[in-house]
SENU-227712 format. One line per 2 residues: their letters; for each residue x, y, z of N, C-alpha, C. Coordinates in nm, 4 decimals. Layout:
REM SENU-227712
A	X/Y/Z/X/Y/Z/X/Y/Z ~ ...
This chain:
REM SENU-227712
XX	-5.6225/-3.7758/-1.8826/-5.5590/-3.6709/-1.9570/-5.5089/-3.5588/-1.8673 ~ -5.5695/-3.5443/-1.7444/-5.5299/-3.4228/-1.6694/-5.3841/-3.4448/-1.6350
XX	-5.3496/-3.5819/-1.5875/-5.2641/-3.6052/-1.5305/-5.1432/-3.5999/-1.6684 ~ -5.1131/-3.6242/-1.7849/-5.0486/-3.5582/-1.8432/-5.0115/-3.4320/-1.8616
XX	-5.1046/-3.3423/-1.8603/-5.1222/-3.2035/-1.8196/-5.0227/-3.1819/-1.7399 ~ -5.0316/-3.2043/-1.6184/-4.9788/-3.1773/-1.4992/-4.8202/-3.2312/-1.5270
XX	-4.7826/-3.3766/-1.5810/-4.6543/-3.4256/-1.5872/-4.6029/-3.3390/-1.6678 ~ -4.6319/-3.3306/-1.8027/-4.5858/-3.1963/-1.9172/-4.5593/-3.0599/-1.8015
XX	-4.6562/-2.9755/-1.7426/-4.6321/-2.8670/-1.6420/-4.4226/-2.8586/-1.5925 ~ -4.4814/-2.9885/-1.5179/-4.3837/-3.0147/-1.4068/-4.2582/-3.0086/-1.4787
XX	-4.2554/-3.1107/-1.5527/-4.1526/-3.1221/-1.6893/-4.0774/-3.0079/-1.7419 ~ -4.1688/-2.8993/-1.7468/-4.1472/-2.7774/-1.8046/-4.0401/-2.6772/-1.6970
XX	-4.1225/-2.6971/-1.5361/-4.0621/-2.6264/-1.4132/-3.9526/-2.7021/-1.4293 ~ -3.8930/-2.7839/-1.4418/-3.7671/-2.8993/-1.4088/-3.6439/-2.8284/-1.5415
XX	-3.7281/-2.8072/-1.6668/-3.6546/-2.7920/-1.7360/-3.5960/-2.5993/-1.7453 ~ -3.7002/-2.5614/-1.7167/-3.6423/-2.4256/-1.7134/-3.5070/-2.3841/-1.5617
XX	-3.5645/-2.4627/-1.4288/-3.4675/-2.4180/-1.3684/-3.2973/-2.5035/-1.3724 ~ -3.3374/-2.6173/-1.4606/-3.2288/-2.6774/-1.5218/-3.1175/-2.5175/-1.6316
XX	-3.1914/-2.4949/-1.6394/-3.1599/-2.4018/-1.7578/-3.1309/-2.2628/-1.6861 ~ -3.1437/-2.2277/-1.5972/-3.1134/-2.1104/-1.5120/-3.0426/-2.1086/-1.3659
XX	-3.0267/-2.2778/-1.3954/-2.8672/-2.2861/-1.2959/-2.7516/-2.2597/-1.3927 ~ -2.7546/-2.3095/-1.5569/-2.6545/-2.3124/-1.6458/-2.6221/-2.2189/-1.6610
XX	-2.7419/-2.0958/-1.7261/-2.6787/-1.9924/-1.7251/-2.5926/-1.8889/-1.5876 ~ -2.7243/-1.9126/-1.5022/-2.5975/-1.8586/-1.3595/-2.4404/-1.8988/-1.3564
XX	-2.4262/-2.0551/-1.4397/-2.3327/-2.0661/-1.3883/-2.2022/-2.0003/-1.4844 ~ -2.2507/-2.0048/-1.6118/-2.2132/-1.8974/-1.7073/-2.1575/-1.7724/-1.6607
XX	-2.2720/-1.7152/-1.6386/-2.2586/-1.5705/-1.5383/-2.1447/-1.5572/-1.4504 ~ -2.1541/-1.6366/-1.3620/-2.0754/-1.6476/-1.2757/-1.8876/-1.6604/-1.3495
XX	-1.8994/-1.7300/-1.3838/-1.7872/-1.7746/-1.4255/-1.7033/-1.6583/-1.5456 ~ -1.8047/-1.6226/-1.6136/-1.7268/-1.4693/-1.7098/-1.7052/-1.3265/-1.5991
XX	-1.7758/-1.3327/-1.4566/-1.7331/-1.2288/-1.3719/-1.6376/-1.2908/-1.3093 ~ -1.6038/-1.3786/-1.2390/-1.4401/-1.4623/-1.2103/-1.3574/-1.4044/-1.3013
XX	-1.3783/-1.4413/-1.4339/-1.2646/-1.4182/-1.5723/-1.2527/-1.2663/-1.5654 ~ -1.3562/-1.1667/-1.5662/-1.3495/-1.0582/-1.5552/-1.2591/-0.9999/-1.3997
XX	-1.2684/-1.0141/-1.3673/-1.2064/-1.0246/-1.1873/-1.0544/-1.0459/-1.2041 ~ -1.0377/-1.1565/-1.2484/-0.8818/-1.2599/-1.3000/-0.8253/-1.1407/-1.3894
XX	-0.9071/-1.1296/-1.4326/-0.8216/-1.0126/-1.5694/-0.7890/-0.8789/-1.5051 ~ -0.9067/-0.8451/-1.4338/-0.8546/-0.6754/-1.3700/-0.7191/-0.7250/-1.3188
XX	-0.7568/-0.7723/-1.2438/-0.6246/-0.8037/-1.1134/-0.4815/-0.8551/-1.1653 ~ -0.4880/-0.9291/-1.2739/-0.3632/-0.9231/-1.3402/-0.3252/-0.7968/-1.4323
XX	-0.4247/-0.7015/-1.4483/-0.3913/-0.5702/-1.5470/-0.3195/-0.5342/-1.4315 ~ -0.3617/-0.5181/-1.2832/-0.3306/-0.4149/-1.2145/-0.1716/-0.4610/-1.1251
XX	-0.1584/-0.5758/-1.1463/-0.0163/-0.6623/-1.1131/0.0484/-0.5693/-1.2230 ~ 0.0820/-0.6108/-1.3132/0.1670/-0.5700/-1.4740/0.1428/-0.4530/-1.4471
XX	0.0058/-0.3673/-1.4454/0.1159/-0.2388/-1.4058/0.1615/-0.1778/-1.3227 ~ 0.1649/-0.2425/-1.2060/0.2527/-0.2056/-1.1065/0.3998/-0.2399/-1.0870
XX	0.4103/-0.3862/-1.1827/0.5202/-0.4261/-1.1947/0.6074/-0.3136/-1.2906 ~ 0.5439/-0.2947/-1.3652/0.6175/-0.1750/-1.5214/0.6494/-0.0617/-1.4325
XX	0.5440/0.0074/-1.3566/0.5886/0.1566/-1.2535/0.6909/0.0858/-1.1773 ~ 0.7391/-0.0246/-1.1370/0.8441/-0.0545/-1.0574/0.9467/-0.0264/-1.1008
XX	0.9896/-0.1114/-1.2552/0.9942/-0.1399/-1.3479/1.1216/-0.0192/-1.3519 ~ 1.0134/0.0914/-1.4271/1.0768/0.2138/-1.4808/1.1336/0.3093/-1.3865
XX	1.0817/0.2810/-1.2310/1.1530/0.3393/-1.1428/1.3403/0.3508/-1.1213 ~ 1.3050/0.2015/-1.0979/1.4660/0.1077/-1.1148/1.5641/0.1928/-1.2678
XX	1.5024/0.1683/-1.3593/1.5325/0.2358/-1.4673/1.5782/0.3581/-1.4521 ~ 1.4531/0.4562/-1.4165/1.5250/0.6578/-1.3916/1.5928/0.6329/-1.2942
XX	1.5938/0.5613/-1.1867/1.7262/0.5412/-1.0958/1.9070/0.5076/-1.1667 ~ 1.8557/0.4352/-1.2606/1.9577/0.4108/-1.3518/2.0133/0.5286/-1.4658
XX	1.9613/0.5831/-1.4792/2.0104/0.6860/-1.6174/2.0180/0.8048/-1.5956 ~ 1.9807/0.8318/-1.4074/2.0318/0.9691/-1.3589/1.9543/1.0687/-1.3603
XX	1.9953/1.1690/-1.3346/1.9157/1.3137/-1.2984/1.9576/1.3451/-1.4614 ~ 1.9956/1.3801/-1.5031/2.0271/1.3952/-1.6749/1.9114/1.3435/-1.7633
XX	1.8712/1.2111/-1.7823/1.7784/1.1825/-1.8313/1.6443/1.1638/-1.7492 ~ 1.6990/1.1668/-1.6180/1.5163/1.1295/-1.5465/1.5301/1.2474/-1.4450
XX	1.4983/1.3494/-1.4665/1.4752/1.4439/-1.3074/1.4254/1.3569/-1.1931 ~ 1.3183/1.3106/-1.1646/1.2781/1.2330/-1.0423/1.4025/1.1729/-0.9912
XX	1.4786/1.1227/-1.0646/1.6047/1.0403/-0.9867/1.7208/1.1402/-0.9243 ~ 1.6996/1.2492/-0.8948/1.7635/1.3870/-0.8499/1.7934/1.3736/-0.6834
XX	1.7073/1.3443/-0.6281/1.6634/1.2944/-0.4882/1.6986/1.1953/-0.4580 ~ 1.7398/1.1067/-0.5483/1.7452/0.9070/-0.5104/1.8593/0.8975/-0.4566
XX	1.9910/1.0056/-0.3632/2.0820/0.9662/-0.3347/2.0657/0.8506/-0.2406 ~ 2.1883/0.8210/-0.2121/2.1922/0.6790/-0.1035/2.1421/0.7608/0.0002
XX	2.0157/0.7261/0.0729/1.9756/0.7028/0.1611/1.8183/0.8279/0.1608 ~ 1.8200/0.8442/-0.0058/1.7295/0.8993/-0.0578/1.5437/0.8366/-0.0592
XX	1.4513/0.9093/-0.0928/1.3034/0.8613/-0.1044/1.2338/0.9422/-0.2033 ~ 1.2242/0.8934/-0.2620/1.0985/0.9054/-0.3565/0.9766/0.8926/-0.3519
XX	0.8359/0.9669/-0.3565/0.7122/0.9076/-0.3962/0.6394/1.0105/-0.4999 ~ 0.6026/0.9026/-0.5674/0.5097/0.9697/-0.7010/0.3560/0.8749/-0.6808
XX	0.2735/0.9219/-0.7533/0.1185/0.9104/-0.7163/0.0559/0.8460/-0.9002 ~ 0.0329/0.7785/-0.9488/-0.0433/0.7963/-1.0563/-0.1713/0.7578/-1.0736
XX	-0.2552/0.7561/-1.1521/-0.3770/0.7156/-1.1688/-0.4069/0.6229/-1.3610 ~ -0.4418/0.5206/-1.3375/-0.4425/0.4102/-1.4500/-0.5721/0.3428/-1.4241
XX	-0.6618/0.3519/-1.5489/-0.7431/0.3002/-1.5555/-0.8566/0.2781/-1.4296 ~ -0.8753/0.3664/-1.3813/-0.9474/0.3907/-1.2777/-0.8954/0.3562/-1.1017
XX	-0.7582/0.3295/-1.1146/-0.6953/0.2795/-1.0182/-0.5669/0.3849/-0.9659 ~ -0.5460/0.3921/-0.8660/-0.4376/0.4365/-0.8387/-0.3235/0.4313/-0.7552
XX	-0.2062/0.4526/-0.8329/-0.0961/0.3570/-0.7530/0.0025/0.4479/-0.6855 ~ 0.0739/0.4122/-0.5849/0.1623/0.4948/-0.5187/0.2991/0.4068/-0.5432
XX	0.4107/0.4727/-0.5715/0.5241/0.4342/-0.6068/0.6660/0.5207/-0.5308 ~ 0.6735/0.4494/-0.4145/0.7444/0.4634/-0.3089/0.9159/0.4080/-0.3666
XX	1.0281/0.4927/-0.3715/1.1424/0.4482/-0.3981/1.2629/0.4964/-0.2787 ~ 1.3514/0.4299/-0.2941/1.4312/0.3934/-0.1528/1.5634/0.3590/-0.2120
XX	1.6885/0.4468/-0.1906/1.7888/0.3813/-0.2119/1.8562/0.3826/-0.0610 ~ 1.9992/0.2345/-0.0256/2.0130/0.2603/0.0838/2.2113/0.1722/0.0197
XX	2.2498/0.2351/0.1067/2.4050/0.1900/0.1132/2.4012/0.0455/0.1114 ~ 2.4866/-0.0168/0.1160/2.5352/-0.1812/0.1026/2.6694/-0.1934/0.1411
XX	2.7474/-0.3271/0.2009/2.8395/-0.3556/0.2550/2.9284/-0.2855/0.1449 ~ 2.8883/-0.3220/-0.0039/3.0071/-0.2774/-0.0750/2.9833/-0.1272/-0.0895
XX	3.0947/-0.0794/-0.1335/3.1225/0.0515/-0.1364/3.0329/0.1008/-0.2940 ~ 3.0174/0.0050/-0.4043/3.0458/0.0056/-0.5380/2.8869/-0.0488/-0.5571
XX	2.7753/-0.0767/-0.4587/2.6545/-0.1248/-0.5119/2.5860/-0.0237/-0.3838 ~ 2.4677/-0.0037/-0.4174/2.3158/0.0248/-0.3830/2.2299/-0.0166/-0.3746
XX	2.1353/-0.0355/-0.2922/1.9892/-0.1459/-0.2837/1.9251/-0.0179/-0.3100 ~ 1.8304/-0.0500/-0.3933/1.7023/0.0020/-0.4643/1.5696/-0.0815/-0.3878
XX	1.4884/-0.0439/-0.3097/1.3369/-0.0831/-0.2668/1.2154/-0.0098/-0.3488 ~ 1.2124/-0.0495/-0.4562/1.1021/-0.0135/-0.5115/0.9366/-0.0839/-0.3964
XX	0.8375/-0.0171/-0.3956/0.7333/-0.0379/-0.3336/0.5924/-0.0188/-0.3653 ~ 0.5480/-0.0914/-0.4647/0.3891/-0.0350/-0.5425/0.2525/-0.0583/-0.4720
XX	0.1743/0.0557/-0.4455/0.0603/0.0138/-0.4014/-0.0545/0.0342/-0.4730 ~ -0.1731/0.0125/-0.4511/-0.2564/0.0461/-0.5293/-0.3831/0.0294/-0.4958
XX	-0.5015/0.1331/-0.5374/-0.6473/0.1048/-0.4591/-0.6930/0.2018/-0.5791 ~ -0.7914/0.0780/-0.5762/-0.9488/0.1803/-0.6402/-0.9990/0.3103/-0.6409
XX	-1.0367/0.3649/-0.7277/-1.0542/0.5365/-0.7193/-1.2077/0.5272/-0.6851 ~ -1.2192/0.5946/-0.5644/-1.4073/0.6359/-0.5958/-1.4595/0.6996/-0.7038
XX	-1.5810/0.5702/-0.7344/-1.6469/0.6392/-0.8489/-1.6893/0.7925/-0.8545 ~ -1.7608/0.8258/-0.7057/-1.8236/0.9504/-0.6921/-1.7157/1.1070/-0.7208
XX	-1.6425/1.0682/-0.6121/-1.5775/1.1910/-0.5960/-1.4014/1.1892/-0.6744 ~ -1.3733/1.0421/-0.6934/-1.2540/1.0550/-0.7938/-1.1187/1.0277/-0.6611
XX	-1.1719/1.0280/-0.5615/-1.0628/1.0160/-0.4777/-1.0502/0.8592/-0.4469 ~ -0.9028/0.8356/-0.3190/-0.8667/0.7121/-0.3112/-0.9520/0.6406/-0.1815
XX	-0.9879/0.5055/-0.2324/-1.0423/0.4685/-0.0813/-0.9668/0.4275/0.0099 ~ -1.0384/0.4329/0.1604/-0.9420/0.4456/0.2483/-0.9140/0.2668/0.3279
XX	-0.9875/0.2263/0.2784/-0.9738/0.0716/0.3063/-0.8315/-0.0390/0.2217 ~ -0.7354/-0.0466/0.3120/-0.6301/-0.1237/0.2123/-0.6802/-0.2512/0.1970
XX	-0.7783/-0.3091/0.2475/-0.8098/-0.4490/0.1901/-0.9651/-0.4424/0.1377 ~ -0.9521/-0.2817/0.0421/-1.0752/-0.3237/-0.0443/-1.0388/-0.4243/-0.1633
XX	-1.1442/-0.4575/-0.2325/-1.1598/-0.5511/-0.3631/-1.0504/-0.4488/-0.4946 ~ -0.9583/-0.5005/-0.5366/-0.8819/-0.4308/-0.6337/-0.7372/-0.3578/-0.5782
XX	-0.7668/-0.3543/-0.4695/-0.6112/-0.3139/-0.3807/-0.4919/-0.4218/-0.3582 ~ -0.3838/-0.3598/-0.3552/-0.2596/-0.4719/-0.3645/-0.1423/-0.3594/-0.3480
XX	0.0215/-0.4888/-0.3519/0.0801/-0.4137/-0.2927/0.1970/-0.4969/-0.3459 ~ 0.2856/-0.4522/-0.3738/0.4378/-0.5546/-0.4282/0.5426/-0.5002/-0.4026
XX	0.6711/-0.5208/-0.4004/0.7721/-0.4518/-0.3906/0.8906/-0.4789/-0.4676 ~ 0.9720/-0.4569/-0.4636/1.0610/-0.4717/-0.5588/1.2362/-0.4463/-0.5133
XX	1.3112/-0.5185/-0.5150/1.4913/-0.5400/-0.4484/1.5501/-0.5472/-0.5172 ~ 1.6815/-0.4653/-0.5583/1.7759/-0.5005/-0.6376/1.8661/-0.4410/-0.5950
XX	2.0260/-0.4640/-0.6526/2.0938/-0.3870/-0.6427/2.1583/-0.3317/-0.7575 ~ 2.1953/-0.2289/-0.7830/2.2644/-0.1425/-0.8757/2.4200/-0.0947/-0.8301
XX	2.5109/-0.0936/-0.9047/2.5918/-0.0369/-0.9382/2.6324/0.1012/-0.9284 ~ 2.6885/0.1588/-0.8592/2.7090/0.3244/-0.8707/2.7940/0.4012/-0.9665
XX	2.8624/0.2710/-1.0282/2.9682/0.2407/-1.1589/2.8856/0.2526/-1.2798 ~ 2.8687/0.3606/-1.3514/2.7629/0.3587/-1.4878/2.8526/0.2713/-1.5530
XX	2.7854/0.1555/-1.6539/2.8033/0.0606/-1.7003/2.8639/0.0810/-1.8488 ~ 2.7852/0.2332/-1.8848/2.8534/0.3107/-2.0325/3.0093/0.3676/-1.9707
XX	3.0621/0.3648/-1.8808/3.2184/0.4177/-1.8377/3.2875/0.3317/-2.0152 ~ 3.3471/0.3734/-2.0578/3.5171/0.3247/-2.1350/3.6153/0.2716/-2.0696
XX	3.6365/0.1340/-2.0582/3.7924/0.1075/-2.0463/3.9047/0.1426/-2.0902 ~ 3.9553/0.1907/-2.0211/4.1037/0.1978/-2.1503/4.2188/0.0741/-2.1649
XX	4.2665/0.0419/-2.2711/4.3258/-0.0541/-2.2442/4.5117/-0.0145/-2.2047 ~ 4.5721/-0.0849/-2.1333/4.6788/-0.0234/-2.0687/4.8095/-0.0426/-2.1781
């Protein structure tokens, strides 16, 4: 009878750490998903601050003050803070062969805010930091002009 004892025991050790690799692996796997998810929040919104840059570049000092400065061969930087993150949004316009277009360099960065003091960390390859940019060209021709017909 002892020796049942002992097989039941063992049985028991086998089955619990059966059972606490599963859940680790659980664990594990909803902080990945959690991870996956920050990091695509923080893509999208860096893409949108790109985004809307390109945009007040587009609709002028009239509707966007910031775009006041964006002449050809102009720079921009604005600073924001989102969801505990914060991004720098570097803008750049520069001449082009044609007379009639502009390259726009939009440039987003972004790093983690210290919990403690609220400021930015100084490591660009901490966990949550990234960096994208953004090329286009625009028109110096507003697109609302009237044709007239001749």
């Amino acid at each position: 009878m002892n020796t049942a004892r002992g097989f039941t025991l063992i049985e028991a050790l086998v089955a619990a750490a059966v059972l606490g690799l599963g859940i680790l692996g659980a664990i594990t796997l909803a902080m990945h998903s959690q991870n996956t998810s920050s990091s695509s929040r923080q893509h999208i919104t860096a893409l949108t601050l790109a985004g809307n840059a390109v945009e007040c570049w587009r609709s002028g000092p009239a509707l966007c003050p910031a775009s006041a400065g964006l002449s050809v061969g102009g720079e921009f930087l604005s600073n924001s803070s989102r969801n505990g993150t914060v991004y720098t949004v570097r803008s750049l316009v520069t001449a082009t062969a044609d007379p009639q277009l502009q390259a726009i360099q939009v440039r987003v960065s972004w790093r983690p805010a210290n919990d403690s003091a609220g400021g930015v960390s100084d490591n660009p390859m901490a966990p949550g930091s990234g960096q994208l940019e953004l090329h286009t060209r625009v028109s110096s021709i507003p697109a609302f002009v009237p044709l007239t017909a001749p």
